[in-house]
PLY file of the C-alpha trace (Angstrom):
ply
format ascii 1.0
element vertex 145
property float x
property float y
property float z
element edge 144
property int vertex1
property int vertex2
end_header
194.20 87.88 162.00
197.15 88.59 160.02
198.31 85.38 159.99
195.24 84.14 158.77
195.21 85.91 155.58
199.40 85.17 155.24
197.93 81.07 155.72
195.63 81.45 152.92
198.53 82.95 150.51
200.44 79.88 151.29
198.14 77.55 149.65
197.70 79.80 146.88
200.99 79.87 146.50
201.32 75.79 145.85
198.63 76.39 143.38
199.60 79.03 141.94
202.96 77.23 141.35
201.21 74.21 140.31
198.65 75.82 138.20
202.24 77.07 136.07
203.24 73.73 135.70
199.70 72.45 134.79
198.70 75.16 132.93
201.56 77.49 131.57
199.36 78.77 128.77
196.44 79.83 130.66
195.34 83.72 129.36
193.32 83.63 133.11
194.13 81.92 136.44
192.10 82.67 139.65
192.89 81.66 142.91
189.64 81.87 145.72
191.34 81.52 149.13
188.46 80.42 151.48
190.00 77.47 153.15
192.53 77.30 156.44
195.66 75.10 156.38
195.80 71.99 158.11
196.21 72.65 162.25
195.22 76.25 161.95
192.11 77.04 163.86
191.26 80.57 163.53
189.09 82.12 160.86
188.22 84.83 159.43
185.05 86.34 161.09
182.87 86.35 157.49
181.40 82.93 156.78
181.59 83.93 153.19
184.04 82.88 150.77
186.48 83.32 149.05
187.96 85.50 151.88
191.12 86.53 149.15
191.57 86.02 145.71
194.74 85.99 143.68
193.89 86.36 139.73
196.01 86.72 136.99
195.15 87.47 133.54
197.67 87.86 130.46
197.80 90.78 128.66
200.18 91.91 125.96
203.85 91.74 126.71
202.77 90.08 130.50
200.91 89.45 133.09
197.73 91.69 135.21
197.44 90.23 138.61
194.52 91.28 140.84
194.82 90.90 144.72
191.40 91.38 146.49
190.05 90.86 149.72
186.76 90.51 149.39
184.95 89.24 152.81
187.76 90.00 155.23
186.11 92.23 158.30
186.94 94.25 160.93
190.44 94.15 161.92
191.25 91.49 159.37
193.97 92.41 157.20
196.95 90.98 155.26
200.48 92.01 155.16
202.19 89.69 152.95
201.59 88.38 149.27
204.24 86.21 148.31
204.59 84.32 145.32
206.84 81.54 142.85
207.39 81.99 139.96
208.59 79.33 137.26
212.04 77.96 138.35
213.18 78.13 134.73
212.63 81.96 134.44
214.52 84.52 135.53
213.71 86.62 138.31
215.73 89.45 136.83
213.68 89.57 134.09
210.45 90.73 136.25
208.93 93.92 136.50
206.06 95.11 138.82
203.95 98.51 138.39
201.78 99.66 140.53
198.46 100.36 138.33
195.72 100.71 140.04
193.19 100.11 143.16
191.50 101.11 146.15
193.94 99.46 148.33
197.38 100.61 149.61
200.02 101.60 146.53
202.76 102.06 149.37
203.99 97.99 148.80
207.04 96.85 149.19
208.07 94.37 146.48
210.96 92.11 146.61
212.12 89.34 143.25
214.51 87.06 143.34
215.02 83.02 144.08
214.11 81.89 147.44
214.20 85.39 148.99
211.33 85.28 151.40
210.79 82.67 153.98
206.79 82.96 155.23
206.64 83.61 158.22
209.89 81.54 159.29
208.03 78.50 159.54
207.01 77.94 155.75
208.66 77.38 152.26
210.88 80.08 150.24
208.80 82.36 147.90
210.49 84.10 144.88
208.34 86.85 144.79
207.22 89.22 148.02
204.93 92.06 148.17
204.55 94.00 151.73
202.28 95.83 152.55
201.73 98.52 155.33
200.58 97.13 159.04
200.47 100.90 160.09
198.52 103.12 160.00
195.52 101.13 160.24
194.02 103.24 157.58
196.97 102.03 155.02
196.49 97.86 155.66
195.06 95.96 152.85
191.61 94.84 153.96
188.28 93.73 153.19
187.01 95.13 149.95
190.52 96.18 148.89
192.35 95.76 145.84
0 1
1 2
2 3
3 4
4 5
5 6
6 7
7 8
8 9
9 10
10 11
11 12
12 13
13 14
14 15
15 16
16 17
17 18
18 19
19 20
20 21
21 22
22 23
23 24
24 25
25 26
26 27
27 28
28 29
29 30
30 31
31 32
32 33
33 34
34 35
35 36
36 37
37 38
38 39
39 40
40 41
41 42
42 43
43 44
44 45
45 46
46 47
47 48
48 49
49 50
50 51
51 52
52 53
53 54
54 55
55 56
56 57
57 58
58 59
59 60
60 61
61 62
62 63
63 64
64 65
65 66
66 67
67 68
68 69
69 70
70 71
71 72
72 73
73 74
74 75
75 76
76 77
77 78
78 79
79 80
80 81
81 82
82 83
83 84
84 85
85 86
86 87
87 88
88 89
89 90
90 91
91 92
92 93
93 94
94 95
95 96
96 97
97 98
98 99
99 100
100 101
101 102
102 103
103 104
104 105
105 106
106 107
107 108
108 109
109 110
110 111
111 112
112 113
113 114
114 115
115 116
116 117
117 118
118 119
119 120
120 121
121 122
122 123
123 124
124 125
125 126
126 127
127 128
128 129
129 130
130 131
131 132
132 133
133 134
134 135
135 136
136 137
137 138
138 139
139 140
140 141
141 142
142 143
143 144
């Protein structure tokens, strides 16, 4: 099931990356992850979607971004959230804080060009955040955020 929820990132990823380039001024930008890549056969157990959701909302001097999972069940969980940013900023010049949630505040967090490849197989992300696979207690799961 982990790989599930890493699948959805992916494509919210290329939007998220696209939504930038589309929309660089946007004060909100949601992402509803309720749809499996191309080849992958394995769902989520909930029929209901969006199983994640990526949103970002501007705020004074940058950027909230809320990470939910809001219909994954069970033993669904998801260990990776990686992200692009805009080629033409800086990594350097980003800064995450942990602020708040119900979901685990023990992620690690990784910025810089191309430093993550997903899962071998998929494109370089600029932005990584891990988070715990152990204890199950600590995974980000359904209703987290």
């Amino acid at each position: 099931m982990e790989k599930i929820a890493k699948c959805f990132l992916y494509v919210t990823l290329f939007l998220f990356v696209l939504g930038i380039s589309v929309n660089a001024h946007a004060d909100n930008l949601s992402f509803n992850l309720g749809d499996l890549l191309p080849g992958q056969s394995i769902s989520p157990a909930s029929s209901i979607k969006p199983w994640l959701t990526a949103t970002f909302i501007q705020v004074n001097g940058g950027v909230d971004l809320t990470l939910s999972a809001p219909q994954l069940t069970g033993k669904e969980f998801v260990s990776d959230w990686d992200f692009n940013i805009n080629p033409l900023l800086n990594s350097k010049d980003i800064s995450v804080t942990y602020v708040s949630g119900n979901g685990p505040a023990s992620a690690s967090i990784a910025i810089g060009q191309n430093i993550d490849k997903a899962d071998g197989t998929g494109g370089y992300f600029d932005i990584d955040f891990g988070l715990p696979t152990k204890p199950v207690s600590a995974r980000f799961t359904g209703g987290d955020r």
